[in-house]
N, C-alpha and C positions, 0 to 999 in steps of 0.2 A: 504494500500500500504506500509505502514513505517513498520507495521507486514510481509509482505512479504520479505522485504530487507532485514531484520533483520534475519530471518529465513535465506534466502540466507546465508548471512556471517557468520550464522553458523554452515550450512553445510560444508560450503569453508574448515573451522579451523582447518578440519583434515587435509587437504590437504597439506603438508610442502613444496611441491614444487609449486614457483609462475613463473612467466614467466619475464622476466629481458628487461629492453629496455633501451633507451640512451644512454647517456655516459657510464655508466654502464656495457652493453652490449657491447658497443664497445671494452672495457679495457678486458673486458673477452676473447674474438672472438678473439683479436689481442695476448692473450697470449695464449691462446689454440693452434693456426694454429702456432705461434711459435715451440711450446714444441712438435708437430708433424708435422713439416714441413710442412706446408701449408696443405689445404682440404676446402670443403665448408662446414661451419657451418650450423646448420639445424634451432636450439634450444639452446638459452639458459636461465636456470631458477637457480633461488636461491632456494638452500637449508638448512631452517631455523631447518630440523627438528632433526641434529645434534647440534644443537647451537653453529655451528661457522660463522654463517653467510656466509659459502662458496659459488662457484657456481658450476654449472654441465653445461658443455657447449660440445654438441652433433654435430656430425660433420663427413662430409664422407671425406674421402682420394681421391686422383685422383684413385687410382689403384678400388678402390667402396667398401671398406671394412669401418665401421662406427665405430665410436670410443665415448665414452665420456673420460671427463676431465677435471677433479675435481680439482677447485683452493681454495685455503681458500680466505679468504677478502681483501688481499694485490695484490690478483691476480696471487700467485707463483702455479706454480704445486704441486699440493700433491699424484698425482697418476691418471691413466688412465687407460681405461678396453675395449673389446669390445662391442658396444652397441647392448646387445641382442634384447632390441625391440627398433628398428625404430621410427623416427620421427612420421609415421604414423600408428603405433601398440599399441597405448593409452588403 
């Protein structure tokens, strides 16, 4: 079993984006819908595989158009795109 787990996390390691929750996720979600005027967030994950520790927090508008929006660590905007694949298009 401890062979299996282990394997697990190391398939994971390529993976650079993880999934964000708590506090954490709150500070993101509340500055995303800022810097685009409100929408409902979907997703948000950390992306370690630029090594800035930022996040990418994904999120649709009232109007239904989907956005991400990409904070460094302090939580400021560094830029925003539209989100070609959807929360559910993994």
């Amino acid at each position: 079993m401890l062979l299996a787990l282990a394997g697990a996390r190391i398939a994971n390691a390529g993976d650079s984006e993880e999934q964000v929750s708590g506090p954490e996720a709150e500070k993101a979600k509340n500055a995303a819908t800022s810097v685009v005027g409100g929408g409902n967030v979907t997703e948000v994950e950390r992306d370690d595989g630029n090594g800035s520790g930022a996040f990418e927090v994904e999120l649709t508008r009232d109007d239904g158009t989907q956005l991400e929006v990409h904070l460094d660590g302090d939580y400021n905007a560094v830029g925003q795109e539209a989100d070609e694949d959807g929360p559910n298009d993994d």
